[in-house]
N, C-alpha and C positions, 0 to 999 in steps of 0.2 A: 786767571787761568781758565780754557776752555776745552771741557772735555769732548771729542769726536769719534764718532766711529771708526775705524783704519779702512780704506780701501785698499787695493789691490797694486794702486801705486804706491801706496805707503811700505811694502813689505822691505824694502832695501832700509828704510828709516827704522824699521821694528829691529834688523838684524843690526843699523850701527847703534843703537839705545840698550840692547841685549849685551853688544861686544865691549862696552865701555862701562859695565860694572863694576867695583874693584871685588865685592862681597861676592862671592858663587861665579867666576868669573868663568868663563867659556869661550874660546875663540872660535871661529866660525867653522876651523874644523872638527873641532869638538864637536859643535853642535849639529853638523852633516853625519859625525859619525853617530849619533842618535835619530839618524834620519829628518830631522827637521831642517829642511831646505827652502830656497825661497817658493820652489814650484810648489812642494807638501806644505806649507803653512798656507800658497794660494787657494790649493784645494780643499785646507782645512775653513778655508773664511766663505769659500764656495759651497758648503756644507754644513757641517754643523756647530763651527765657528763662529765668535764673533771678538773682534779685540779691539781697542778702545786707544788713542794717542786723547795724551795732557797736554797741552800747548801754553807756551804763554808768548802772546804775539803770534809769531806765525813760525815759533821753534818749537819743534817736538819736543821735550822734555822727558817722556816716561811712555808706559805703555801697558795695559792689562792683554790677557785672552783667556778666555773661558771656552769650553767645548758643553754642549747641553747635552751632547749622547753619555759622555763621558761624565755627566753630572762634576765637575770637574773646572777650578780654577785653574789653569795651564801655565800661567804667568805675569809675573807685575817685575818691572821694573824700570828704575828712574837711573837719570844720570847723575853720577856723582854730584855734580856743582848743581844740581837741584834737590835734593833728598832734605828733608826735613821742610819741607814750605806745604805739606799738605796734597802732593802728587801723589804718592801711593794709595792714603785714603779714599780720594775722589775717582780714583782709577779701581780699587776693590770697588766699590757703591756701584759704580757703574757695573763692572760683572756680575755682583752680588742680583743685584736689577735685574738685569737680563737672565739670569740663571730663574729666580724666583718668577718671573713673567713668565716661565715655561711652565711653570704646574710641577718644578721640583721640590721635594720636602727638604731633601737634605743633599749640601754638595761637602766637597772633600779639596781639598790640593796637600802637597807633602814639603817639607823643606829641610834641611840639615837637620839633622838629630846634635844639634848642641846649642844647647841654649842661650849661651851666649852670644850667637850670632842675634843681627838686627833682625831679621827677617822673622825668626823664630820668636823675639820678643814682639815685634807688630802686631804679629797675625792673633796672640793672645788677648794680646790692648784692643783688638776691635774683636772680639769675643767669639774667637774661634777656639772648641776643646780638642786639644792634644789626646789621641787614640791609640797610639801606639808606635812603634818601628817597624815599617813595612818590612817581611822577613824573606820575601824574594821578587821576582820579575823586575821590569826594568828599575823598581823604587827602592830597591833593598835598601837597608838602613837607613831611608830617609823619615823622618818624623811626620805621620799622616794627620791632619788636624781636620774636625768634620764643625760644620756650620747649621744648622737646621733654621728652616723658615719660622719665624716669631708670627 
């Protein structure tokens, strides 16, 4: 597996790796209705952006983005028929990296508030603490987990 940066041709490959999750699943209109589009994700990789494709061969497989303003993991995820090989992990690292190369203490991302879900158990297994349930703006009830530089 090799992890890469995302260019700015990559973004159509972030949006079909994002549209083929079963877990938190979001169609493409979904996701324009929360403004992320391919031009606003362009602009966000043009700024204070940076997101990361897992490959194996020369198949995207997965995807991270982090935001450094936002101190702020933005997104991980993998395709179905790849999950469980070690793509998510190597795709946080690489964010976790880049966040921490900034001179941040402490970053954040949020995910379903029920525990059950995979995602919410992950993010514990690689030693992220559970802070609360965001109680308004765009993340209401989502589960906020904070990470702080070791």
């Amino acid at each position: 597996m090799n992890i890469r940066i995302a260019q700015r041709d990559d973004i159509d490959t972030l949006f079909n790796i994002r549209t083929s999750v079963v877990e938190n699943y979001q169609s493409r209109e979904e996701i324009a209705e929360l403004g992320i589009t391919p031009q606003s994700v362009a602009k966000m990789l043009e700024t204070e952006c940076c997101a990361w494709i897992a490959e194996i061969g020369d198949q995207p497989i997965g995807f991270s983005i982090a935001n450094a303003t936002e101190k702020t993991i933005f997104g991980i995820f993998v395709l179905p028929s790849f999950e469980c090989r070690g793509a998510g992990r190597a795709l946080m690292q690489a964010a976790e990296n880049w966040l921490w190369s900034k001179g941040i203490e402490e970053i954040w991302l949020v995910t379903g508030n029920d525990p059950s879900l995979r995602a919410y158990g992950f993010y514990l297994h690689l030693g992220w603490i559970s802070v609360g349930v965001e109680s308004d703006g765009n993340f209401k009830g989502e589960m906020k987990f904070v990470k702080r530089r070791i």
